[in-house]
Structure formats: C-alpha cells, structure tokens
Backbone as CSV, one residue per row, in Angstrom:
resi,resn,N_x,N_y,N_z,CA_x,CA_y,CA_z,C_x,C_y,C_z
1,UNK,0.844,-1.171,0.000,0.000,0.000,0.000,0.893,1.241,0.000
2,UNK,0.212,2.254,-0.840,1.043,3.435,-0.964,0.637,4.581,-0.411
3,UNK,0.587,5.559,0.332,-0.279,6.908,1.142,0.393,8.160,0.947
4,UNK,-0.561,9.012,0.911,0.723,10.229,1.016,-0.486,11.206,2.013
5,UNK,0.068,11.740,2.550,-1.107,13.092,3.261,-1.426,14.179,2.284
6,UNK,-1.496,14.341,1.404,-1.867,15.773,0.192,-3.448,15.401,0.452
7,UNK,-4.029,15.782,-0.667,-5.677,16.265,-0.531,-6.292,15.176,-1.015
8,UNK,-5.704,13.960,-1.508,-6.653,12.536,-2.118,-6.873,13.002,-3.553
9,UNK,-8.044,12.253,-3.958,-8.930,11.927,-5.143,-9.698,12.968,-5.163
10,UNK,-10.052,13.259,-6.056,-11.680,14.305,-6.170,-12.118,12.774,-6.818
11,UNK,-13.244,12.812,-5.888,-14.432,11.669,-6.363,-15.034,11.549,-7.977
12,UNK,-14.802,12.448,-9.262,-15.072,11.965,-10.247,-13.855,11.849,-10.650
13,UNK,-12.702,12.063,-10.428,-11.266,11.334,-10.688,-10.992,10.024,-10.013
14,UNK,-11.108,9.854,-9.293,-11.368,8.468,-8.534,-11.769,7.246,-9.183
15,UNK,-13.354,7.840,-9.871,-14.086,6.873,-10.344,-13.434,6.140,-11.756
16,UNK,-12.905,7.292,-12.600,-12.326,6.731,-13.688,-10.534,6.834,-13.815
17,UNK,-9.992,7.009,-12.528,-8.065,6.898,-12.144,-7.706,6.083,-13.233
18,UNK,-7.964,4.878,-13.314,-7.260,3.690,-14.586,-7.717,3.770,-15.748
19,UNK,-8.521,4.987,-16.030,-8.901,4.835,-17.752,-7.473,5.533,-18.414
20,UNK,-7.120,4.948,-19.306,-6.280,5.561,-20.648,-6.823,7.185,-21.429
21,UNK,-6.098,7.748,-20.776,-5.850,9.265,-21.330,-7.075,10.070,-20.150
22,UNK,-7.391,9.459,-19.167,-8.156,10.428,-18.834,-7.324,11.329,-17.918
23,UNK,-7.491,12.642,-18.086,-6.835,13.655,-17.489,-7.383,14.330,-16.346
24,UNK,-8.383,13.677,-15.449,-8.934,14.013,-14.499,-8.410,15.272,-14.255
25,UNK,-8.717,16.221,-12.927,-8.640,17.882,-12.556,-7.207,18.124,-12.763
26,UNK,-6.145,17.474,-13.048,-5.484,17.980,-13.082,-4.362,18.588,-14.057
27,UNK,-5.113,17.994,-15.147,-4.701,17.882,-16.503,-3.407,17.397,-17.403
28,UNK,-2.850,15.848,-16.623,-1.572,15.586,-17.067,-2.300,14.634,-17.861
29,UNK,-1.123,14.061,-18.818,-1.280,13.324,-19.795,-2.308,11.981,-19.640
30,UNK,-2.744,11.468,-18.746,-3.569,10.504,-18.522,-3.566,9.437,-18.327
31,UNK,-2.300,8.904,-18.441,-1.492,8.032,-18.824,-0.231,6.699,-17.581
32,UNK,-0.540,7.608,-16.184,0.728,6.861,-15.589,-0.608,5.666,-15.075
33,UNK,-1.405,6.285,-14.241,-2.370,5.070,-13.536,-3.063,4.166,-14.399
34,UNK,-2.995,4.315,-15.814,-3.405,3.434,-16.556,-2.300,2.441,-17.033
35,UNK,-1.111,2.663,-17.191,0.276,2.138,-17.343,0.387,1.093,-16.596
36,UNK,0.272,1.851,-14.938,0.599,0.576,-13.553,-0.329,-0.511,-13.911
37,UNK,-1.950,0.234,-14.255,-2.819,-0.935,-14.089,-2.487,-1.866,-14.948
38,UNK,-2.102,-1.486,-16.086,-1.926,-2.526,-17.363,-0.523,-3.485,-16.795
39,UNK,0.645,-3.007,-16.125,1.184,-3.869,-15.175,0.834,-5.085,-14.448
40,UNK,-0.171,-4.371,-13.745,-0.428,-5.108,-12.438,-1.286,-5.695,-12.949
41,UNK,-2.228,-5.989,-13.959,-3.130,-6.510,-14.535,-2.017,-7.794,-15.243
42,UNK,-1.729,-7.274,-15.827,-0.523,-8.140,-16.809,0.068,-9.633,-15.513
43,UNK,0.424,-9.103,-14.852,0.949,-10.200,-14.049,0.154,-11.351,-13.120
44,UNK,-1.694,-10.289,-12.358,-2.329,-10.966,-12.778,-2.713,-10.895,-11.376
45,UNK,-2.271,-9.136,-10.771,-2.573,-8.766,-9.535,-3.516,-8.159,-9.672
46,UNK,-4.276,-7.280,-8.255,-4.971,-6.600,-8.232,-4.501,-5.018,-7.373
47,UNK,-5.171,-3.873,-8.171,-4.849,-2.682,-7.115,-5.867,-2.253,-7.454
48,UNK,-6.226,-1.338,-6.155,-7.418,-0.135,-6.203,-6.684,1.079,-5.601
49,UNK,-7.360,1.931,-5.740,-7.082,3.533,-5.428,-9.003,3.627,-4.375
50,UNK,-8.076,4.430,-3.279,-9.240,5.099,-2.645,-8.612,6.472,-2.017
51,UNK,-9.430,7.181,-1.043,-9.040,8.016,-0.479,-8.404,7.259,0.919
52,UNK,-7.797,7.687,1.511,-7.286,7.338,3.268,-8.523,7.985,4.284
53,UNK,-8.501,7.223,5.333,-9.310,7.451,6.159,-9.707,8.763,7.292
54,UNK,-7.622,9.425,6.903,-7.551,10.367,7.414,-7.214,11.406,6.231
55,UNK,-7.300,11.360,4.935,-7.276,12.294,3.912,-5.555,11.653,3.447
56,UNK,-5.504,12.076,2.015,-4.533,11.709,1.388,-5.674,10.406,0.302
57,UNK,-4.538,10.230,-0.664,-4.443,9.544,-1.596,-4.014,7.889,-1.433
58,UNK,-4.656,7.159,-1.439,-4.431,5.716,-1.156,-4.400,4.398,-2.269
59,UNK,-2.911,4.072,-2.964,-3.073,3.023,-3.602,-2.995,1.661,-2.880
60,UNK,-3.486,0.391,-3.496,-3.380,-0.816,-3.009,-3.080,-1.831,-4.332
61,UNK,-1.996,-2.200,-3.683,-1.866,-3.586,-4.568,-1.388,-4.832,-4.290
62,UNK,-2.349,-5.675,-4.719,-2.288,-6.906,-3.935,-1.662,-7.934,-5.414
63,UNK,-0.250,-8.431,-4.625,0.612,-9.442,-4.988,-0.148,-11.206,-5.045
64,UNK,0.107,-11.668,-5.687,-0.201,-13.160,-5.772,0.726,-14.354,-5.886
C-alpha cells in the first residue's frame, strides 16, 4: 500500500483513475495510472485507489 497526506482523489477522478488518457482535474497526460494498471493486470494482480481514512491519496496492490 502506498499513502501520502496531500488532498486525495476528487471523487469523479477516482471513479475513472485507470482509464487511458483520462486527465482528471489535473490535466496531465492521462497516462501513468493506466500504465501501472496494465502492469499489475498483466501479471495478474490486483490494485485499487481510494481516499485514506484520514485524507490523502491511497493506492493498493495486492501481490499473488
């Protein structure tokens, strides 16, 4: 699991984080969280993205 304390997800970035090219609020290329997923997919793991319980940005990825 990965955390950082900054401000998280905005909830309609959230919903679509792993689509290809989407540039959610912040307007970068669209491209890295769809990359990992195609990774972590590839090998045949699983990750999700949520917010943290105390704010910040929360990845998960689960190894097999």
């Amino acid at each position: 699991m990965f955390q950082d304390d900054g401000g998280g997800f905005a909830q309609q970035d959230l919903e679509r984080l792993f689509d290809r090219f989407y540039k959610g609020t912040r307007g970068k290329t669209g491209l890295g969280m769809a990359i990992v997923k195609n990774i972590v997919d590839g090998h045949g793991w699983r990750i999700a993205a949520a917010n943290g319980p105390t704010g910040g940005a929360m990845i998960t990825i689960e190894f097999y």
